[in-house]
VMD Tcl script that builds the backbone (N, CA, C; Angstrom):
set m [mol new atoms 516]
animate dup $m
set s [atomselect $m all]
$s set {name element resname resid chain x y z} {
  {N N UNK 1 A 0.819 -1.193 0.000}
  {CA C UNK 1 A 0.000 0.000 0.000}
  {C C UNK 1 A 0.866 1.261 0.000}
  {N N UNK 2 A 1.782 1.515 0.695}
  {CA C UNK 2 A 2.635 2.569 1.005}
  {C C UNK 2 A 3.454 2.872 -0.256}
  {N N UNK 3 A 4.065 1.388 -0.773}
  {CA C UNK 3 A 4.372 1.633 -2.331}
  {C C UNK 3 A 3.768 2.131 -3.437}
  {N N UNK 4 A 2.359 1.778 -3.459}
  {CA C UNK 4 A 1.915 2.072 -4.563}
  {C C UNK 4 A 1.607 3.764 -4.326}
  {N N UNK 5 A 1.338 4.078 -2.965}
  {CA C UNK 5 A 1.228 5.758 -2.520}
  {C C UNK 5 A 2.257 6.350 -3.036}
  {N N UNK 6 A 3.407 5.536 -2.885}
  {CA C UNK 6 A 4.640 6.550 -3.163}
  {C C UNK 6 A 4.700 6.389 -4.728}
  {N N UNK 7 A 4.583 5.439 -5.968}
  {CA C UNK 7 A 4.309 5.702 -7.176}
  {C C UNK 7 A 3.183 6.365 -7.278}
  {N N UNK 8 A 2.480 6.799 -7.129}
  {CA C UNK 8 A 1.551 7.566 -7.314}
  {C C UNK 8 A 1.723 9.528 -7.154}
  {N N UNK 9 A 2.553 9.360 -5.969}
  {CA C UNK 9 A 3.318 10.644 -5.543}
  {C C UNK 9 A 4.185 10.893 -6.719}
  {N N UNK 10 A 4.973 10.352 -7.028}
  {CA C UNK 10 A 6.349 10.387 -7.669}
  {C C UNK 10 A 5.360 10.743 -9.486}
  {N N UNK 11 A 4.883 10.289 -9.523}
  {CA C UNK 11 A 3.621 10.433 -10.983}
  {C C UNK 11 A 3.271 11.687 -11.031}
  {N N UNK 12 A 3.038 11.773 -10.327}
  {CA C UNK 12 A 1.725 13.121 -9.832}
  {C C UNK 12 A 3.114 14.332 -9.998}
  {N N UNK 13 A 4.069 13.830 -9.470}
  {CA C UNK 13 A 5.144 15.073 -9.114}
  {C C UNK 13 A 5.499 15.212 -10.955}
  {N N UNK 14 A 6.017 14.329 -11.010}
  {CA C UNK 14 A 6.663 14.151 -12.896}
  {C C UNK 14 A 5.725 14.885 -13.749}
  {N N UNK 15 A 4.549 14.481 -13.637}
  {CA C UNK 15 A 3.011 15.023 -14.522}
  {C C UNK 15 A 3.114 16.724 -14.577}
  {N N UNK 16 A 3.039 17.290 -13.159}
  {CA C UNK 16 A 3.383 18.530 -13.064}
  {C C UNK 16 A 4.501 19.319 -13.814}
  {N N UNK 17 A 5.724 18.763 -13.882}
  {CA C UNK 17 A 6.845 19.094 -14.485}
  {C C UNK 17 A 6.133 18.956 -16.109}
  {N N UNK 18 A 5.563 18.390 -16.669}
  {CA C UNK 18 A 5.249 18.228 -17.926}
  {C C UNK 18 A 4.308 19.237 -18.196}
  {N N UNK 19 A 3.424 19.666 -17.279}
  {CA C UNK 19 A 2.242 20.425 -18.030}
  {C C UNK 19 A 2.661 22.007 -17.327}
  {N N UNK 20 A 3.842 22.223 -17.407}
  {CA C UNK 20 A 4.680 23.298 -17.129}
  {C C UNK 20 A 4.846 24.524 -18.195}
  {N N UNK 21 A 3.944 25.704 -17.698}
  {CA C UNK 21 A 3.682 26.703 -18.928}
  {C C UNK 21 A 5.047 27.897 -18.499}
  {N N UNK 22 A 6.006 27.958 -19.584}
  {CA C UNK 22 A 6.772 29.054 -18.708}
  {C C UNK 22 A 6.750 29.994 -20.474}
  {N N UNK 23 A 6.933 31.293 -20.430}
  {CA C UNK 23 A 6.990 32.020 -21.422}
  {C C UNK 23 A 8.134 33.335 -21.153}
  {N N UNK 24 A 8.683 33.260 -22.332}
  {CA C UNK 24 A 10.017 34.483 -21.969}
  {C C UNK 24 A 9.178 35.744 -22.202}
  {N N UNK 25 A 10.491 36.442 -21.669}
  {CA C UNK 25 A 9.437 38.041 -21.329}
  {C C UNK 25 A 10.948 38.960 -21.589}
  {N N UNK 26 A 10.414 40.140 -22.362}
  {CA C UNK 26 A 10.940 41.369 -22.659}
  {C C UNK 26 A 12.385 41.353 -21.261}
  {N N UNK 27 A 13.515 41.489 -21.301}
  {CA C UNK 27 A 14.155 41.480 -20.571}
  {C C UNK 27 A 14.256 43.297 -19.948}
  {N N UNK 28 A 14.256 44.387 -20.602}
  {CA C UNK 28 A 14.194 45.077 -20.598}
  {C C UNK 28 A 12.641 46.334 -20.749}
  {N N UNK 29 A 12.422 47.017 -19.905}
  {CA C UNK 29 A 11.342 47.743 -19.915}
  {C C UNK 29 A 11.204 48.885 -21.299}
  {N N UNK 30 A 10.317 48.992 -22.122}
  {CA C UNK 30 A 10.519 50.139 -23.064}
  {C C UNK 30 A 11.146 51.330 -22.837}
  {N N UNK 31 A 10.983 52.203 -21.429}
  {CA C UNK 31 A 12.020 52.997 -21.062}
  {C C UNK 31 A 13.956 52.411 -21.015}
  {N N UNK 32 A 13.595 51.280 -20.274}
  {CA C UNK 32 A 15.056 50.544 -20.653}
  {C C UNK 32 A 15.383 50.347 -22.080}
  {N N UNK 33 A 15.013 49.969 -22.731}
  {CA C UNK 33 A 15.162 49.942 -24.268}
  {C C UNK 33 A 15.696 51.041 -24.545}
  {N N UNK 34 A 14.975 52.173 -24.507}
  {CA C UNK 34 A 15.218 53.174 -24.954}
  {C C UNK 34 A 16.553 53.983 -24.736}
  {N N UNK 35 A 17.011 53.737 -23.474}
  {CA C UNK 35 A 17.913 54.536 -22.508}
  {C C UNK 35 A 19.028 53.734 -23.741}
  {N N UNK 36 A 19.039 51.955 -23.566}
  {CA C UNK 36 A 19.993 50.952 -23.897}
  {C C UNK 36 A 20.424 51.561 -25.335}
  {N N UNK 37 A 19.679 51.820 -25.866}
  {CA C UNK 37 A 20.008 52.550 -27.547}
  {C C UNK 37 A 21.114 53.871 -27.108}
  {N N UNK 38 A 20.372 54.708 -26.123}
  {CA C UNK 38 A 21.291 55.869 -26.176}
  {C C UNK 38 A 22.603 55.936 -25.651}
  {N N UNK 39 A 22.710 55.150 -24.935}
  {CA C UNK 39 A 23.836 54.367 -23.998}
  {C C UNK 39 A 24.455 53.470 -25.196}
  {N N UNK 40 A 24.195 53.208 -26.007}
  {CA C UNK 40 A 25.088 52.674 -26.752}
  {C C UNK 40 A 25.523 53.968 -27.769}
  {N N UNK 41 A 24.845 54.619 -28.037}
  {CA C UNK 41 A 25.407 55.188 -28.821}
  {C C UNK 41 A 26.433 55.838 -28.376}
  {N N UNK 42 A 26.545 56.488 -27.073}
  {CA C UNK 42 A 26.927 57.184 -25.938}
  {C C UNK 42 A 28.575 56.472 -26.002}
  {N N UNK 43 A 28.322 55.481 -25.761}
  {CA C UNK 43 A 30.126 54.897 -25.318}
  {C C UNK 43 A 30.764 53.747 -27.049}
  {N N UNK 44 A 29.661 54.180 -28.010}
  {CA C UNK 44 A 30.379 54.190 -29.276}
  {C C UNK 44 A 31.053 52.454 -29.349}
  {N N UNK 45 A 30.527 51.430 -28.547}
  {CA C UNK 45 A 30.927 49.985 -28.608}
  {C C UNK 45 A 32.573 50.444 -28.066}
  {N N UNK 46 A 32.649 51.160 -26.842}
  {CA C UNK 46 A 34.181 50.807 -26.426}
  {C C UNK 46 A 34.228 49.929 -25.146}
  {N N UNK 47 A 32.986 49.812 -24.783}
  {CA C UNK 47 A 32.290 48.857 -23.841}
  {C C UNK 47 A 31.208 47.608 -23.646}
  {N N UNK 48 A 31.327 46.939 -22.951}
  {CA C UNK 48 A 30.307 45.973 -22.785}
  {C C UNK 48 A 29.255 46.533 -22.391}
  {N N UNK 49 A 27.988 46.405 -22.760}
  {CA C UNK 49 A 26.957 46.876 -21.910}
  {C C UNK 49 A 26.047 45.173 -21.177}
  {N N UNK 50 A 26.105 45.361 -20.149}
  {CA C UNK 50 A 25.147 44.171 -19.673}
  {C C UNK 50 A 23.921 44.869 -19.072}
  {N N UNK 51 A 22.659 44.142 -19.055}
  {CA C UNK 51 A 21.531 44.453 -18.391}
  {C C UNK 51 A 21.069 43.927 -17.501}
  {N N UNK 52 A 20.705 43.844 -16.718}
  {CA C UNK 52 A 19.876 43.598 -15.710}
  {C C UNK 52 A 21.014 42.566 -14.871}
  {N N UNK 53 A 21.747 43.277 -14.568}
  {CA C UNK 53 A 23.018 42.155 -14.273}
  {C C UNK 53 A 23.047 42.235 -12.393}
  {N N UNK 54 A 22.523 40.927 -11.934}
  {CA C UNK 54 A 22.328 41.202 -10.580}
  {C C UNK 54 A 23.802 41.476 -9.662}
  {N N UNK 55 A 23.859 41.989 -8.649}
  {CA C UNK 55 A 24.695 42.316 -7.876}
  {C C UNK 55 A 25.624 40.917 -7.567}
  {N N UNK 56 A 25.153 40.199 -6.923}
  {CA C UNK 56 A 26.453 39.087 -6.380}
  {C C UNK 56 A 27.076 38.770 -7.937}
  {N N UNK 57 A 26.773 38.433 -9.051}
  {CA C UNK 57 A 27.138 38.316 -10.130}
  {C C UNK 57 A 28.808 39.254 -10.265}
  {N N UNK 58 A 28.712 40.211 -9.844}
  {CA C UNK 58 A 30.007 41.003 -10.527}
  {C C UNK 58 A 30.580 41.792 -8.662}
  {N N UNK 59 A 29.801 41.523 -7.734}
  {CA C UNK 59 A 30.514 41.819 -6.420}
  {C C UNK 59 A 30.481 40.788 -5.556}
  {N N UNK 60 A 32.320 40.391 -4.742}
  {CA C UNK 60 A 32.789 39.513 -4.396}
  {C C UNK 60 A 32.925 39.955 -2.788}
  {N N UNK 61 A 31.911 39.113 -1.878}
  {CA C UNK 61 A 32.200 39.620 -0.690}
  {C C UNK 61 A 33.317 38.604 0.073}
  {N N UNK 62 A 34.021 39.174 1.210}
  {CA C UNK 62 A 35.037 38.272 1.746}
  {C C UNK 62 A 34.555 37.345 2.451}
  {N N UNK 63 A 34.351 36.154 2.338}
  {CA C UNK 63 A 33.974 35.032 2.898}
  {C C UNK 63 A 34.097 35.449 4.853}
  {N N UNK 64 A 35.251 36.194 4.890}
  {CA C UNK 64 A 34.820 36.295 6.632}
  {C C UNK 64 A 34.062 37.846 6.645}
  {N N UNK 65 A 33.811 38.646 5.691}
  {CA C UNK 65 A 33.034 39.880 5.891}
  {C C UNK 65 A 31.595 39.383 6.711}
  {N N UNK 66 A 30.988 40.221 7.658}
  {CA C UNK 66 A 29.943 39.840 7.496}
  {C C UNK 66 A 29.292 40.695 7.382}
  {N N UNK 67 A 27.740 41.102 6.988}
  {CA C UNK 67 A 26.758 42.034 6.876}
  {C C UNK 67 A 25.939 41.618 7.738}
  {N N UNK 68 A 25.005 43.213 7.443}
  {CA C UNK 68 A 23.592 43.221 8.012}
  {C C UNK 68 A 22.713 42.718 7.033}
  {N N UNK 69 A 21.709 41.958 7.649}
  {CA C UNK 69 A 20.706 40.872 6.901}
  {C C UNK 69 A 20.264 42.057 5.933}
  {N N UNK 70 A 19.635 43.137 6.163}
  {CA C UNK 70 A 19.314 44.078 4.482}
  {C C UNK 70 A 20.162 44.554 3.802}
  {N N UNK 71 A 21.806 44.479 4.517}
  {CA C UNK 71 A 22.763 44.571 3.100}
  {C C UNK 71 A 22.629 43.693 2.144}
  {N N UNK 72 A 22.713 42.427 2.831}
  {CA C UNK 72 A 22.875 40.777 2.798}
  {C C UNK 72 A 21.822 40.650 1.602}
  {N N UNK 73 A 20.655 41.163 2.148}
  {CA C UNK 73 A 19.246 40.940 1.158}
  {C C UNK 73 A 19.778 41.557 0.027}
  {N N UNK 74 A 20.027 42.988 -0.469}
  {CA C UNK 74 A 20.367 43.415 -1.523}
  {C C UNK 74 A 21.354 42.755 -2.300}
  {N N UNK 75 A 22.568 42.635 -1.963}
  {CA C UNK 75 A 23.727 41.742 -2.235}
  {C C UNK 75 A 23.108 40.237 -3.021}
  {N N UNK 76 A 22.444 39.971 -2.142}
  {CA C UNK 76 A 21.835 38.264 -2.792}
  {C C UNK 76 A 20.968 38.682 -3.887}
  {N N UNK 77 A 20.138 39.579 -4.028}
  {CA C UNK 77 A 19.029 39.962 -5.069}
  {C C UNK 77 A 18.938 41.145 -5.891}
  {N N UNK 78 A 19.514 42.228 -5.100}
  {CA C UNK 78 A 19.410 43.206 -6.394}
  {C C UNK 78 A 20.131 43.437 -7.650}
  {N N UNK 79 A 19.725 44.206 -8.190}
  {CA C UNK 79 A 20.647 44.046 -9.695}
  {C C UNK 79 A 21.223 45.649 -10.143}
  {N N UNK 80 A 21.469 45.884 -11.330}
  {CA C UNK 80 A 21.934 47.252 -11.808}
  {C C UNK 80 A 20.973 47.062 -13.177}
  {N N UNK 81 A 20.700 48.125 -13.434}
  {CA C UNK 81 A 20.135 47.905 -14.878}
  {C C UNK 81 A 21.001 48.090 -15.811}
  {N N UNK 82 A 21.854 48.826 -15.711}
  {CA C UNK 82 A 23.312 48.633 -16.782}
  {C C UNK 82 A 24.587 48.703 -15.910}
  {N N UNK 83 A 25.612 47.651 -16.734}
  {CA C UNK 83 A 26.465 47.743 -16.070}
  {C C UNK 83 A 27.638 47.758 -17.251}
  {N N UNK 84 A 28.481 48.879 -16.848}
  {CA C UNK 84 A 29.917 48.438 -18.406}
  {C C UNK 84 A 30.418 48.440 -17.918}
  {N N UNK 85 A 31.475 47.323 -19.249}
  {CA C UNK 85 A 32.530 46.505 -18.699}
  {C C UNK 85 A 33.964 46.810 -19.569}
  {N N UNK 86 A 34.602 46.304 -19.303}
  {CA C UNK 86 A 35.765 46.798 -20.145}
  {C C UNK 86 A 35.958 45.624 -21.091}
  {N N UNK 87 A 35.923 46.226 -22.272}
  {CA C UNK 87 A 35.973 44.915 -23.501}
  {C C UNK 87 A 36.946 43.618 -23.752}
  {N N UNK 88 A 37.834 43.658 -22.741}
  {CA C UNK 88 A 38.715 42.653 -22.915}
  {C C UNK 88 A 38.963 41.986 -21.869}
  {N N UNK 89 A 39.221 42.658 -20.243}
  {CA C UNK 89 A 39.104 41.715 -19.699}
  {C C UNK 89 A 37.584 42.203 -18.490}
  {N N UNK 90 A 36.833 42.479 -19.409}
  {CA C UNK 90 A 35.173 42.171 -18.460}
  {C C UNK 90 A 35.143 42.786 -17.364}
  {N N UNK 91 A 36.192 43.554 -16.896}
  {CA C UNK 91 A 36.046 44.321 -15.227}
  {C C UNK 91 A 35.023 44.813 -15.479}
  {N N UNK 92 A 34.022 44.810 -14.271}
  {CA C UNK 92 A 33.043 46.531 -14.121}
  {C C UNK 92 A 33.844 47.640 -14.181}
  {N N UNK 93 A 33.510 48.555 -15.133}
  {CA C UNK 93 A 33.634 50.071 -15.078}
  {C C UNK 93 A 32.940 51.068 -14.302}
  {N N UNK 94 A 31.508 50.597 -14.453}
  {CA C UNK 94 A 30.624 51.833 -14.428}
  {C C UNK 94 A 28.862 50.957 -14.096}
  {N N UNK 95 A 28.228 51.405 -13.328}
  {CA C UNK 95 A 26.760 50.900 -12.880}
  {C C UNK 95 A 25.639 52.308 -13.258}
  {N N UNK 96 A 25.077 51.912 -14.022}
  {CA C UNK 96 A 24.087 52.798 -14.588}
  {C C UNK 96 A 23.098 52.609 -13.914}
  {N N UNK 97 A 22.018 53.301 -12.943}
  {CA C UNK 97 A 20.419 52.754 -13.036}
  {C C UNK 97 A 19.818 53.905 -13.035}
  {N N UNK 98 A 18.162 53.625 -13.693}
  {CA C UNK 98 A 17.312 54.417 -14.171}
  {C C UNK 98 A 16.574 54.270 -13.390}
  {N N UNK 99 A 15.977 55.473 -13.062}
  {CA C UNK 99 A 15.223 56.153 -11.636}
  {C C UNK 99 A 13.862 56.560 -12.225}
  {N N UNK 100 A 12.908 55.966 -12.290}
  {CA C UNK 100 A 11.437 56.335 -12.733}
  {C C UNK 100 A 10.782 56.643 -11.337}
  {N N UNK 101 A 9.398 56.613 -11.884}
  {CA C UNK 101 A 8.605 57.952 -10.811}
  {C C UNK 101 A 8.623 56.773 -9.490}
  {N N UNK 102 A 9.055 55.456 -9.588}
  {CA C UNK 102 A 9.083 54.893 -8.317}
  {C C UNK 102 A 10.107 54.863 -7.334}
  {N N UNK 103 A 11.026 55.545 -8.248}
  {CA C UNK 103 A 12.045 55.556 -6.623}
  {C C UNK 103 A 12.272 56.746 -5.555}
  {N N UNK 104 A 10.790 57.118 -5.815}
  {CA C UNK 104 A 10.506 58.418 -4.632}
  {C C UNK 104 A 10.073 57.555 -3.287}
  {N N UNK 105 A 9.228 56.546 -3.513}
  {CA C UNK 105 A 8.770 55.954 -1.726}
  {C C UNK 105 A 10.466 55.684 -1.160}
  {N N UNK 106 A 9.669 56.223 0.065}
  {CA C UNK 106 A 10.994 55.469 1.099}
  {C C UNK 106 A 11.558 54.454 0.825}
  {N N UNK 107 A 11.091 52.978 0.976}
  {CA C UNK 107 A 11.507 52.029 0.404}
  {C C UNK 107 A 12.357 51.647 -0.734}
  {N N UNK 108 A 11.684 52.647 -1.823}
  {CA C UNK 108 A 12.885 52.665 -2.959}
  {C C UNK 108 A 14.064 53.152 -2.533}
  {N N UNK 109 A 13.544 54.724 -1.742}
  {CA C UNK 109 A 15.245 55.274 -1.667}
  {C C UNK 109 A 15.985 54.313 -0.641}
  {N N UNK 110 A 15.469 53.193 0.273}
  {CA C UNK 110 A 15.757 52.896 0.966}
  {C C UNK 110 A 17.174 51.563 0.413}
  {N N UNK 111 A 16.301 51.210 -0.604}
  {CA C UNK 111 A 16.879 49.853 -1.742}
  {C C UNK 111 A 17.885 50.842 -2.471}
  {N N UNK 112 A 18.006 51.971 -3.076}
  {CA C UNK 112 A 18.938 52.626 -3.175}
  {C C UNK 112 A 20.213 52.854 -2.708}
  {N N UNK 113 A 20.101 53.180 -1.489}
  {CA C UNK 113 A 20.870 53.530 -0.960}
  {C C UNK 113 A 21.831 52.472 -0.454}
  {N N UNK 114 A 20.993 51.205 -0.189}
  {CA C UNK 114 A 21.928 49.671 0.174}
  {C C UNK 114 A 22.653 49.760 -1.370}
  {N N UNK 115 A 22.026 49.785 -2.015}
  {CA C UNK 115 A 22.893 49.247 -3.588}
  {C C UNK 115 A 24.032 50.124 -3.802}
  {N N UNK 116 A 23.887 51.513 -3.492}
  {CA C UNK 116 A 24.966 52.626 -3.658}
  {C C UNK 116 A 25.721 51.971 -2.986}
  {N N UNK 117 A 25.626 51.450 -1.165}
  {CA C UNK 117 A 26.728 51.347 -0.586}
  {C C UNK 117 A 27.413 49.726 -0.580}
  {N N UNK 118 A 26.861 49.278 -1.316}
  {CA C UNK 118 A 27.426 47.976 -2.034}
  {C C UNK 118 A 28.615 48.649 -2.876}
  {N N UNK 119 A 27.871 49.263 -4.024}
  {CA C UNK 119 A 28.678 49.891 -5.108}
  {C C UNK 119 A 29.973 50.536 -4.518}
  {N N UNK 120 A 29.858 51.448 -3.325}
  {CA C UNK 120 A 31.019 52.285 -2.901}
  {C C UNK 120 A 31.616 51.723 -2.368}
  {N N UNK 121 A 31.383 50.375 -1.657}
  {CA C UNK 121 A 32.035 49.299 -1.011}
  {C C UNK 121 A 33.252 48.655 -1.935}
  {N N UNK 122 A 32.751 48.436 -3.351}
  {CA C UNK 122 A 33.531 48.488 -4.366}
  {C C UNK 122 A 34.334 48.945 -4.857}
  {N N UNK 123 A 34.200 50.034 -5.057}
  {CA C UNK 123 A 34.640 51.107 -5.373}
  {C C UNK 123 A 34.289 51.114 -7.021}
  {N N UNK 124 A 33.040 51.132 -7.190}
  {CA C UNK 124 A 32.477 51.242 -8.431}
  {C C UNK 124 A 31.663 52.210 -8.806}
  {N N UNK 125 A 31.989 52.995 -9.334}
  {CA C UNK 125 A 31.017 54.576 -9.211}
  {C C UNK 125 A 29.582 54.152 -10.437}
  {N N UNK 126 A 28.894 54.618 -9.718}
  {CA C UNK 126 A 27.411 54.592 -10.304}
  {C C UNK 126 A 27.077 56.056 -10.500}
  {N N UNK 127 A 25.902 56.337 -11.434}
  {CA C UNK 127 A 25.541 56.848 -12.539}
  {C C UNK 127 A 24.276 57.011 -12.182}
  {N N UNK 128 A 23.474 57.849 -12.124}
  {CA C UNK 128 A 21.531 58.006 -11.752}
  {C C UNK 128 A 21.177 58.444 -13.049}
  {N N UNK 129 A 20.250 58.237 -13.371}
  {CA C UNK 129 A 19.388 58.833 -14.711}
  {C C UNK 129 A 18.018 58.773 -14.441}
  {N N UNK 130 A 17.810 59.790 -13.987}
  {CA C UNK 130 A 16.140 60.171 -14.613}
  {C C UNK 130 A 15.047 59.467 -15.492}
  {N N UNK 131 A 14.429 58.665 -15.965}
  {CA C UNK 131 A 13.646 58.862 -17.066}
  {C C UNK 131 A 12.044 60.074 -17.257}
  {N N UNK 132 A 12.470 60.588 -16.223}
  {CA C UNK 132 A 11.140 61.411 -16.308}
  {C C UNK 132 A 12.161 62.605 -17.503}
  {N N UNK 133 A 13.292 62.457 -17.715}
  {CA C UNK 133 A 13.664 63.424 -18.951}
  {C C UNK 133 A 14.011 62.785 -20.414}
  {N N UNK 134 A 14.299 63.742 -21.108}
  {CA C UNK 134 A 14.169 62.948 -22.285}
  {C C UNK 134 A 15.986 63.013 -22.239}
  {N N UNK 135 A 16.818 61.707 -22.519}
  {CA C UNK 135 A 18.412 61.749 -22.246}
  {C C UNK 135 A 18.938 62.753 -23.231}
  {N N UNK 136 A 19.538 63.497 -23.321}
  {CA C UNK 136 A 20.548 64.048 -23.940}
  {C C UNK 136 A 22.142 64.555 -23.571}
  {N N UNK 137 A 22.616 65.801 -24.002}
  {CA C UNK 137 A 23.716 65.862 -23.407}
  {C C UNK 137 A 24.247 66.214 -22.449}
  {N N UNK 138 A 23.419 66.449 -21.581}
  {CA C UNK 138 A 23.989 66.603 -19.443}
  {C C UNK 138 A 23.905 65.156 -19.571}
  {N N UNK 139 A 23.311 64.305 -19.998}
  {CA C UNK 139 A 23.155 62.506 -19.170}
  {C C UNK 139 A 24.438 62.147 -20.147}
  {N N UNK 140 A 24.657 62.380 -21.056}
  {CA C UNK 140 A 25.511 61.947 -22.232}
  {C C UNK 140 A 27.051 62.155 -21.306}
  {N N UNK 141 A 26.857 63.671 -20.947}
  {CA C UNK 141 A 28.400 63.795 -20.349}
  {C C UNK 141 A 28.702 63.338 -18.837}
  {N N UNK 142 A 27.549 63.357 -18.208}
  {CA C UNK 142 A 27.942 62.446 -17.019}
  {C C UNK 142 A 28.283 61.257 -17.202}
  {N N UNK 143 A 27.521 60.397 -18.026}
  {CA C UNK 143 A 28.765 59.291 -17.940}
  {C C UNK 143 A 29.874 59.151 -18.570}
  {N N UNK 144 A 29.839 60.351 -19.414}
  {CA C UNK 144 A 31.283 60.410 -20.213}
  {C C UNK 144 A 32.230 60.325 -18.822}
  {N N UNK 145 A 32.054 61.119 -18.046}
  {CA C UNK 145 A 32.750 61.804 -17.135}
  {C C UNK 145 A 32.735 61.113 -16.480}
  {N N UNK 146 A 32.571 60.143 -15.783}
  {CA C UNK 146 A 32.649 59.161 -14.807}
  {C C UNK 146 A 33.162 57.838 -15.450}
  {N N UNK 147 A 33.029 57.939 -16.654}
  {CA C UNK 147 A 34.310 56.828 -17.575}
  {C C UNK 147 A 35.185 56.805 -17.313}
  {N N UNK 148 A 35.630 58.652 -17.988}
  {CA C UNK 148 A 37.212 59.298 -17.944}
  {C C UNK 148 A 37.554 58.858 -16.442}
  {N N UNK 149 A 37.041 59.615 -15.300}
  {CA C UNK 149 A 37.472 59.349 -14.240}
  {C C UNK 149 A 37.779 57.874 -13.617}
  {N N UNK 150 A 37.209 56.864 -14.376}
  {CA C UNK 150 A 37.509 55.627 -13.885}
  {C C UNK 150 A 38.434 55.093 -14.767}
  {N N UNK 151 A 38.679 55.432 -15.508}
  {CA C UNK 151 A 39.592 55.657 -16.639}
  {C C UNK 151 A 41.301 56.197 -15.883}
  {N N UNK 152 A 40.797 57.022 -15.230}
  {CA C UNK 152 A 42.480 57.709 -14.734}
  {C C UNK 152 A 42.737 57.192 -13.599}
  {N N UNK 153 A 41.385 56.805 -12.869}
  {CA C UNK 153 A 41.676 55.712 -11.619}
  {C C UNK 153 A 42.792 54.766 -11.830}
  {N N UNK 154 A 41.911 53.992 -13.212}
  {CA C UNK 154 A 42.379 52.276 -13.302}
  {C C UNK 154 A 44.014 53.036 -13.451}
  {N N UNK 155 A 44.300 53.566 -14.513}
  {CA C UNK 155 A 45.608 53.792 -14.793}
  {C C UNK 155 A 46.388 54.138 -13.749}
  {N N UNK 156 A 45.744 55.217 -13.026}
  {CA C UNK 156 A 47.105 55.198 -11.493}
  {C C UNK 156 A 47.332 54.120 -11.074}
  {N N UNK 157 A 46.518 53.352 -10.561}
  {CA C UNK 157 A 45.903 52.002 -10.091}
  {C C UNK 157 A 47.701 51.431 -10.672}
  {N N UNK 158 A 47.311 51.138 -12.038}
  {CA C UNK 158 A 47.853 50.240 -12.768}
  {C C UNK 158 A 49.021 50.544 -12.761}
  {N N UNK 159 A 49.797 51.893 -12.223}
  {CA C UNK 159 A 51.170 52.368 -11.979}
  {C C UNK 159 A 51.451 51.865 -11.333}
  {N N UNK 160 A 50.580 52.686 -9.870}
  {CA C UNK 160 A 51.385 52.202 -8.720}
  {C C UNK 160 A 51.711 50.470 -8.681}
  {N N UNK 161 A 50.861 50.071 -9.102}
  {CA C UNK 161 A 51.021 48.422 -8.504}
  {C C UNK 161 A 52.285 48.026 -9.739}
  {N N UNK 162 A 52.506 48.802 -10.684}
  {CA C UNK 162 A 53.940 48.393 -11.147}
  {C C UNK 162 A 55.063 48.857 -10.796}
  {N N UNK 163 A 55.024 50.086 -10.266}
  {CA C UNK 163 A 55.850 50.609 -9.292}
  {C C UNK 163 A 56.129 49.649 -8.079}
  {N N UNK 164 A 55.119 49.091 -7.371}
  {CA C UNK 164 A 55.515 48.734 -6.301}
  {C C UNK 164 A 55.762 47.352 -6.893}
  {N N UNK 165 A 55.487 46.695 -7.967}
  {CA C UNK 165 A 56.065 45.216 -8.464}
  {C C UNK 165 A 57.183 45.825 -8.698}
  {N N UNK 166 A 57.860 46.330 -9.147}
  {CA C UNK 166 A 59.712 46.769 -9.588}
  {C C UNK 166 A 60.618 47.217 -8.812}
  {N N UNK 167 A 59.811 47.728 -7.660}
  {CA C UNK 167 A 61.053 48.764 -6.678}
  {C C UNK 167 A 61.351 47.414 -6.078}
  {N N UNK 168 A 62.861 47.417 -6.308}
  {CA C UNK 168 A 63.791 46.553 -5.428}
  {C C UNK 168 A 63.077 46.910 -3.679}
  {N N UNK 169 A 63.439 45.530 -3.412}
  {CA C UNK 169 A 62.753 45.633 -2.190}
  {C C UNK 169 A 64.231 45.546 -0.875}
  {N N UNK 170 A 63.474 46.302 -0.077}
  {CA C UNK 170 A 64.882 47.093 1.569}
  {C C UNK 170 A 65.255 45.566 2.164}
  {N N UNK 171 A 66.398 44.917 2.352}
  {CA C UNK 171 A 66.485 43.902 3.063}
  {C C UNK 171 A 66.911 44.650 4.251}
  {N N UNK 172 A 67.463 45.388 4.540}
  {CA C UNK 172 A 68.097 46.008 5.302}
  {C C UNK 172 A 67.241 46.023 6.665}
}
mol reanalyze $m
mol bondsrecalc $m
mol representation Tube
mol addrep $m
């Protein structure tokens, strides 16, 4: 008796998996679309653009770090709506997100503000955009400008740490 319950279970479970309706969906919102066009045109293919690219995906926390459970929450689930990368070896550059008429409740600014301090935790500078405007060239040059600047980062960056790979080291 117990056997035939449990084929019957195990049926019933399989059956379900079969009459399984799943349908893909627009990955991007028509305002996202829209932005994604200008943003490309914007950085001219000298970048990767990814979308909807969730947070733990591209930020590495230290296995002994620990957080607060609503950092924790953001970290495990939220995302960026754009993120560029550098075309060759894939670093994050730059975190884009688009701010529609919902990220006025508390709550939004609240989810905001965890994601910023993820981001600054990083040291990955993010980017706000409006869509209540139509993008042009103030949105065009802010992220120009926060390229360049991550741009002169990486390169000091990339000195010093050859500087300090070459300088003979003090035994003394």
């Amino acid at each position: 008796m117990l056997l035939a319950l449990g084929i019957l279970a195990v049926q019933e479970f399989l059956e379900r998996d079969q009459n399984l309706e799943i349908h893909s969906r627009r990955l991007l919102s028509p305002a996202e679309a829209s932005f994604y066009k200008f943003l490309n045109q914007t950085i001219q293919s000298r970048y990767i653009i990814n979308c909807q690219t969730p947070l733990q995906t591209f930020l590495k926390k230290s296995q002994q770090q620990s957080m607060s459970k609503r950092l924790y929450t953001m970290y495990k689930s939220g995302h960026i709506d754009f993120l560029l990368l550098h075309p060759l070896s894939t670093e994050p550059i730059l975190a884009i997100e688009l701010d529609d008429s919902t990220h006025i409740t508390p709550a939004a600014k609240d989810r905001d503000q965890r994601k910023e301090q993820l981001l600054t935790a990083a040291n990955l500078p993010l980017v706000r955009i409006s869509t209540t405007s139509k993008w042009g060239e103030v949105e065009r040059q802010a992220i120009l400008s926060k390229l360049n600047d991550r741009a002169i980062t990486s390169l000091s960056e990339q000195t010093v740490n050859q500087n300090v790979k070459t300088r003979p080291h003090n035994l003394a």
